[in-house]
KEMARDREN-348556 format. One record per residue (C-alpha): x, y, z; residue in one letter. Coordinates in steps of 0.02 Angstrom, whole numbers, plus 50000, padded with zeros to 5 digits. Layout:
N
xx;yy;zz;type
X;Y;Z;A .
...
//
This chain:
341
xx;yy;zz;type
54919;51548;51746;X .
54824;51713;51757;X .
54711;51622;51921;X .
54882;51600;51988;X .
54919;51788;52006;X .
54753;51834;52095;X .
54794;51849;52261;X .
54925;51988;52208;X .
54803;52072;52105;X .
54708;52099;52270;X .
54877;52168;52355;X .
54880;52285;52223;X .
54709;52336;52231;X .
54716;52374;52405;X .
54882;52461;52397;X .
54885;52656;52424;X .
55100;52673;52449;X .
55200;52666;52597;X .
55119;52829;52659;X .
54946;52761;52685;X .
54995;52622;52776;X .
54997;52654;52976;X .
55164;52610;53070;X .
55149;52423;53154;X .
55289;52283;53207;X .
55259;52169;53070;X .
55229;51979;53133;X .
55359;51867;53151;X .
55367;51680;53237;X .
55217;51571;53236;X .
55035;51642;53257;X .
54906;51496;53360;X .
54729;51490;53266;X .
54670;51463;53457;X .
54520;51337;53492;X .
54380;51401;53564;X .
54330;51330;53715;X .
54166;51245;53756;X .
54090;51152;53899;X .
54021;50983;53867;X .
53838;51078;53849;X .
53925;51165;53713;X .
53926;51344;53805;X .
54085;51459;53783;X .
54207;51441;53954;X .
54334;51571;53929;X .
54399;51490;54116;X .
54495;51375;53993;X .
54581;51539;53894;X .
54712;51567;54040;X .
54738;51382;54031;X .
54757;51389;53835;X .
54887;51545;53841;X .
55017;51467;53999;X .
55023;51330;53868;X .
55065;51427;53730;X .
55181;51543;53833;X .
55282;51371;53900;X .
55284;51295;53699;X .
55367;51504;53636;X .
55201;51556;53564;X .
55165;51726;53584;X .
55037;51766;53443;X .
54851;51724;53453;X .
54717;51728;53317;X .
54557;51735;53424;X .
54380;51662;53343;X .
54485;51609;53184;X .
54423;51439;53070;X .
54525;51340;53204;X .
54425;51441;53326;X .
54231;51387;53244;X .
54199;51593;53207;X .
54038;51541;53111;X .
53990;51432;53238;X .
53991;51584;53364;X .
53858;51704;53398;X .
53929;51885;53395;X .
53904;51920;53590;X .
54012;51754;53605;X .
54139;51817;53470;X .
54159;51978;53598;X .
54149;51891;53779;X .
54303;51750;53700;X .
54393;51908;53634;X .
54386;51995;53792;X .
54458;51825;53909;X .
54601;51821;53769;X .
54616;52035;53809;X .
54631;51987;53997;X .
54765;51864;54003;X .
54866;51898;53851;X .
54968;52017;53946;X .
55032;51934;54089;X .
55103;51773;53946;X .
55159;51898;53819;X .
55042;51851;53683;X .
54997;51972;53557;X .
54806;51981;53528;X .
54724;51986;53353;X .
54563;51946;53319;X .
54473;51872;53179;X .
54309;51974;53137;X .
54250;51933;52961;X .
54071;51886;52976;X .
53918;51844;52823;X .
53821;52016;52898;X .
53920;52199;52858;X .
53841;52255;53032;X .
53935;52114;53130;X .
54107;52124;53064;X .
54115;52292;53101;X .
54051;52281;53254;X .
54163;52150;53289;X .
54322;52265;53228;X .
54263;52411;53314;X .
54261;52300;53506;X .
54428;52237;53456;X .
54485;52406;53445;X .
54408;52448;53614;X .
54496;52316;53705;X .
54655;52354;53608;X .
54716;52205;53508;X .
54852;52212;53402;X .
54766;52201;53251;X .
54607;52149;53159;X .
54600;51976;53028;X .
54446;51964;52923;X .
54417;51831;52762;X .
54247;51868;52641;X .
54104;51839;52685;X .
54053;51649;52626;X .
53870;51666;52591;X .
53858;51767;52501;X .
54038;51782;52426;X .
54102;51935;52345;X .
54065;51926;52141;X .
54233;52016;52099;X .
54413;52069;52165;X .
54334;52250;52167;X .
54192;52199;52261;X .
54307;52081;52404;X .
54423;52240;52434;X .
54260;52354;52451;X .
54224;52230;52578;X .
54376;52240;52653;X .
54355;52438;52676;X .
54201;52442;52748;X .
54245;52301;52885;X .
54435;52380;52911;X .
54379;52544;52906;X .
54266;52538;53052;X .
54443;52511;53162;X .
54554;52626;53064;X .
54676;52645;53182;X .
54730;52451;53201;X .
54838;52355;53064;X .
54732;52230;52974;X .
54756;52068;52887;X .
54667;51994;52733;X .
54628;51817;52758;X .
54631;51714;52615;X .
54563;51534;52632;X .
54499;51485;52466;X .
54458;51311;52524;X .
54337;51382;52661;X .
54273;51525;52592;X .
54246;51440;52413;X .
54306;51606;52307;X .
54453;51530;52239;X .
54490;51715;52211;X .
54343;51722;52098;X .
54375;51576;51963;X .
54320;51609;51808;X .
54365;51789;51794;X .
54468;51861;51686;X .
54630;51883;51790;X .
54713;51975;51627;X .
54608;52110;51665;X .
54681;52143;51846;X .
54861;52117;51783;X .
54889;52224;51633;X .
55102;52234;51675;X .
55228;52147;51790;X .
55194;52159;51957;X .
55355;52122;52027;X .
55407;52301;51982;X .
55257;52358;52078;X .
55173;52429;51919;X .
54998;52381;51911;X .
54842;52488;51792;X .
54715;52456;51924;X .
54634;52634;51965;X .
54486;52578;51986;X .
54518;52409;52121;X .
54618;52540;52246;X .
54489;52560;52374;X .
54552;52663;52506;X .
54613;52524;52633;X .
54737;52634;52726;X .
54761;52502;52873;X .
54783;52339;52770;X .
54961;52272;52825;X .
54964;52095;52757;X .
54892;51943;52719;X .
54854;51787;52785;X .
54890;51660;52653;X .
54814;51480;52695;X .
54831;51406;52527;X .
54955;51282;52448;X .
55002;51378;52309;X .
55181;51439;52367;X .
55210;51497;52189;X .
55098;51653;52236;X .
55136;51659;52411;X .
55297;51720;52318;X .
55231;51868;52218;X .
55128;51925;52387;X .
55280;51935;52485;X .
55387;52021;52356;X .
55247;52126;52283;X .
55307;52331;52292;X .
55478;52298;52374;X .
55393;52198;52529;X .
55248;52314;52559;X .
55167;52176;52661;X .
55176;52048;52797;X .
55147;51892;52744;X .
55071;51760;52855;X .
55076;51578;52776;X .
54951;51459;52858;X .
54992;51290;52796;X .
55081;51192;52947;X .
55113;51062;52839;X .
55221;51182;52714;X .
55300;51291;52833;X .
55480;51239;52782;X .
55434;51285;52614;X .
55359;51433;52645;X .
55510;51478;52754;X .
55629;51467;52589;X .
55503;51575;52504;X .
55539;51705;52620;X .
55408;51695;52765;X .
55470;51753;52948;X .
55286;51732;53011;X .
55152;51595;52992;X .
54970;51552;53056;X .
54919;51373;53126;X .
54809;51260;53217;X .
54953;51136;53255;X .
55052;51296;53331;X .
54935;51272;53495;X .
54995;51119;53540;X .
55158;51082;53408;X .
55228;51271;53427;X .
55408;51187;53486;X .
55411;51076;53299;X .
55352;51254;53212;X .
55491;51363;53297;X .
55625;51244;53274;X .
55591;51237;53094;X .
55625;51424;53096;X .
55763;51422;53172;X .
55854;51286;53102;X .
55834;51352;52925;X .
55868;51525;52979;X .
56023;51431;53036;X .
56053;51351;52885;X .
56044;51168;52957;X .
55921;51119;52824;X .
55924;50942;52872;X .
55881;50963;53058;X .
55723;51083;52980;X .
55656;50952;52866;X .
55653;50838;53027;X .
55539;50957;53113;X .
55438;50979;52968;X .
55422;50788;52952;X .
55361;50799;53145;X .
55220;50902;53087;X .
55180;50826;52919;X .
55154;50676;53020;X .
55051;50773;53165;X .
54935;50844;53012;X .
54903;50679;52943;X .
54812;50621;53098;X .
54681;50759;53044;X .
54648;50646;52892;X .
54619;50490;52956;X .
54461;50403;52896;X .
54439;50340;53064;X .
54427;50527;53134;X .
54293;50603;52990;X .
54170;50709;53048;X .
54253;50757;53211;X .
54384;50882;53262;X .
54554;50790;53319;X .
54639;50951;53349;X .
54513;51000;53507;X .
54542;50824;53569;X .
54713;50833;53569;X .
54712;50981;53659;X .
54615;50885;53791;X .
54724;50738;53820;X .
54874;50873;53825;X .
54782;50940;53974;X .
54698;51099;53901;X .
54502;51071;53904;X .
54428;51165;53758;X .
54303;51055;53762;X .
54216;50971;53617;X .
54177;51060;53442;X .
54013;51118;53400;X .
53905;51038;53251;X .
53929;50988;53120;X .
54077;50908;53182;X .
54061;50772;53327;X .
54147;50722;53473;X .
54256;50577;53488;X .
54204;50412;53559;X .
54293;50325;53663;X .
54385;50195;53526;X .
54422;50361;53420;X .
54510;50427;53592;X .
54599;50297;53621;X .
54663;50284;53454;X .
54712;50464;53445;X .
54823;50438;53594;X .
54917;50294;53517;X .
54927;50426;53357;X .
54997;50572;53469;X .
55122;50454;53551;X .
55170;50386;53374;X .
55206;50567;53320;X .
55313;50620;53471;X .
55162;50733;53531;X .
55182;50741;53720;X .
55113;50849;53840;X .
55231;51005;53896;X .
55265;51022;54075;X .
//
């Protein structure tokens, strides 16, 4: 039970009061973990990003994370990681997308780098997970992290992202969580003197785990203090009844319509018509699993036979053969996936 409560313990750690934290619009509505685009060479075409944000416009997305996991960040070479921020920069205006940008990177000197271009082209905010290799040792040493990366763009509201099943930290498994929770942090009472590292800009969190149990605490940690982003498509109706008004996806760049209308339905209180849209994209999630599809990327194809070339992944991950296409259409039209006009 004390693992369970880790993800608040960092919340707390990073927490300074409602003073230190800079004025922002906290997000709302569904967030697209964009693809990046790539040629069939494998070179970055931002040509495709005005392509990829008229579609998200026309589906009532209007919240990008650039260079995300969706968007292969590790795959990218930092001069990509700017040139793919600065297409999104260009175009986001004229479709009303909001711009943040994902710039947690293995090397110190890269992520801030990264932060301090996203502040030059004026994004709405900055995301940034640990570092995976090599992974932080402790909560104390993730949110030192966290400083050094967020403080090189202090002016622009930043997000912790916390992907345990990517970044392999399982918020540090093993430790002693007991230690980091010494009262009830519902209350907003914490002993943690030593894990509040100055993070003045830290707004919220994205959460991509199953564990809607903690999701909980994060949300109602200190009254609300942050924003919580959930990023599990496949749970967004649950996270919804937890309390979420904002959420991160892959499925929101082509599946936004399902992900608003389960929103708004249970905002509505039509809890049946919700679970239907949820349903839509349980089902649309499932493809991702399919045996037949291992070791390839279904989401980019999709995007492709909706009529948005991003192109094919880069390795690891291969492109789909011909049978596998041809199967994944049969899948999208099985699903109610159709292109939007």
């Amino acid at each position: 039970m004390r693992l369970a409560f880790a993800a608040v313990a960092i919340a707390a750690a990073c927490l300074q009061g409602a003073d230190a934290i800079m004025p922002y619009t906290p997000i709302t509505g569904l967030v697209a973990a964009v693809y990046t685009p790539f040629d069939e060479q494998l070179a970055l075409d931002t040509s495709v990003v005005v392509k990829q944000a008229a579609y998200l416009n026309a589906t009532g997305v209007h919240h990008v994370l650039v260079a995300g996991t969706t968007g292969e960040s590790v795959k990218l070479t930092v001069a990509e990681r700017k040139q793919l921020a600065e297409a999104w920069a260009a175009v986001a205006p004229t479709y009303g997308i909001n711009l943040f940008i994902h710039v947690g990177a293995n090397a110190m000197a890269d992520a801030q780098e990264l932060a301090r271009h996203a502040a030059s082209i004026k994004a709405a905010g900055l995301v940034a997970m640990s570092s995976t290799y090599f992974r932080p040792s402790s909560v104390d040493a993730l949110v030192s992290q966290l400083a050094d990366i967020f403080g090189a763009a202090p002016l622009l509201p930043a997000w912790y992202y916390h992907i345990p099943s990517m970044t392999g930290d399982n918020y540090f498994r093993g430790f002693d969580m007991h230690a980091l929770l010494v009262a009830d942090i519902t209350d907003g009472e914490t002993s943690l003197p030593t894990l509040r590292p100055r993070i003045p800009n830290l707004v919220g969190i994205k959460f991509t785990d199953y564990d809607l149990y903690t999701f909980k605490r994060c949300i109602d940690f200190n009254g609300g203090e942050f924003n919580l982003l959930y990023g599990r498509d496949e749970q967004l109706l649950g996270a919804a009844a937890m309390g979420a008004e904002g959420a991160v996806g892959s499925t929101y760049n082509f599946a936004g319509v399902w992900g608003n209308a389960v929103f708004a339905e249970f905002k509505s209180g039509n809890i049946s018509k919700a679970r239907e849209y949820q349903r839509s994209i349980v089902n649309l999630v499932a493809i991702y699993g399919k045996a037949e599809y291992a070791g390839t990327d279904p989401g980019k194809e999709i995007m492709n036979q909706l009529g948005v070339p991003v192109g094919p992944p880069r390795g690891p991950a291969k492109p789909m053969t011909a049978d596998q296409i041809t199967q994944l259409r049969a899948d999208m039209k099985a699903v109610g996936l159709i292109p939007v006009a």
